[in-house]
Steps between C-alpha positions, in 0.01 A plus 500: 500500500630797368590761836176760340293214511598397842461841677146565339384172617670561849261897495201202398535293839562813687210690361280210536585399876361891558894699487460887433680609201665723740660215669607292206652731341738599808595107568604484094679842516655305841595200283671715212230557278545817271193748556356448106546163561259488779270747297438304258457175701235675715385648240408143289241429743144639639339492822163423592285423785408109540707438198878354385749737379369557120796538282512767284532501103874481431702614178555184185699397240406293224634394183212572269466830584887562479434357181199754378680835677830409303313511216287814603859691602668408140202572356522861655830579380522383199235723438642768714844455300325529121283788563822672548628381267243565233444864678874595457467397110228754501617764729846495205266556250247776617824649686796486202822557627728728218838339574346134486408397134409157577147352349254375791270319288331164598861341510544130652501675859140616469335205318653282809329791735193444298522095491529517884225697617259321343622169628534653893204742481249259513698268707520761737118549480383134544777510769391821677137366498541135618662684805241747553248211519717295752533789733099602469381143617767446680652756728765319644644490145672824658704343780655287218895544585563470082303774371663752796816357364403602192389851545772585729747390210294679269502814707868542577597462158269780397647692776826463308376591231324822626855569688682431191272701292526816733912467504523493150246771448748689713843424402382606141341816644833593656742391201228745283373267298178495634305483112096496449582150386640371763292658739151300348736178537558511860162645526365151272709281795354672757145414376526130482647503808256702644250289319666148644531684888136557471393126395678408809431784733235276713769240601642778734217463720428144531 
């Protein structure tokens, strides 16, 4: 038994033989239990008159859903990735630079773009609705340890990419280079960013 497992069912016997929480949790901090440790032991299980200790619903893993929120977090950047790619082809046309006299037609680079998002868009859809079904007849879909995984992966890399962003944005601003061009670039990053932080934004507060 793993030493979690033993100290919540150790708060179990002691809540059912009528201990105070009080009292428990000064004989673990006694035996050299950390204070979240405790926490979250006492924490795991309810109280109620007449009744056994009722444990309380616990964060899971599980290999499906690893399985369908890999898939839902390529999905999202892949798509993330083209549309900026596709929206830099277009910001180089509708914003010609003088000194560059490359063509930006459809090249290889944007049929790919092209190819891609409409393999992953409606991936992403089916995806992105399967979930929202699992968590609307199913709340505890949200204590599911995968899909925070997920989202907090997905979140810190587009707050790299927002801190990235900014830094560039500013290094070119100081070296004077700061063009119209470049400006609706970092501006196009920003967005899908901003787009992908907002798809997760809810995962903050579970």
């Amino acid at each position: 038994m793993k030493p979690s497992d033993q100290l919540s069912e150790y708060v179990r016997r002691a809540l059912a033989q009528g201990g105070e929480r009080e009292g428990i949790a000064q004989a673990l901090a006694h035996a050299g239990w950390s204070a979240p440790e405790i926490d979250e032991a006492l924490g795991g299980w309810e109280t109620a008159p007449g009744l056994p200790p009722v444990p309380r619903p616990r964060p899971y893993a599980s290999a499906q859903e690893a399985l369908l929120y890999g898939l839902l977090f390529l999905s999202l950047g892949m798509i993330g990735w083209h549309v900026c790619e596709l929206g830099m082809v277009l910001i180089e046309r509708l914003i010609p630079d003088p000194a560059d006299s490359r063509y930006y037609g459809p090249g290889s680079s944007t049929r790919w773009s092209i190819a891609s998002l409409i393999a992953f868009v409606p991936l992403f859809m089916i995806l992105n609705r399967k979930v929202a079904r699992m968590s609307l007849g199913d709340g505890g879909r949200r204590r599911s340890l995968v899909r925070k995984w997920f989202a907090s992966v997905t979140l810190l890399v587009v707050a790299l990419v927002f801190l990235a962003d900014g830094i560039y944005v500013i290094y070119t601003l100081l070296n004077g280079e700061l063009t119209a061009r470049f400006a609706a670039k970092a501006a196009l990053v920003a967005g899908v960013a901003g787009l992908v932080f907002a798809y997760y934004r809810d995962e903050l507060n579970d």
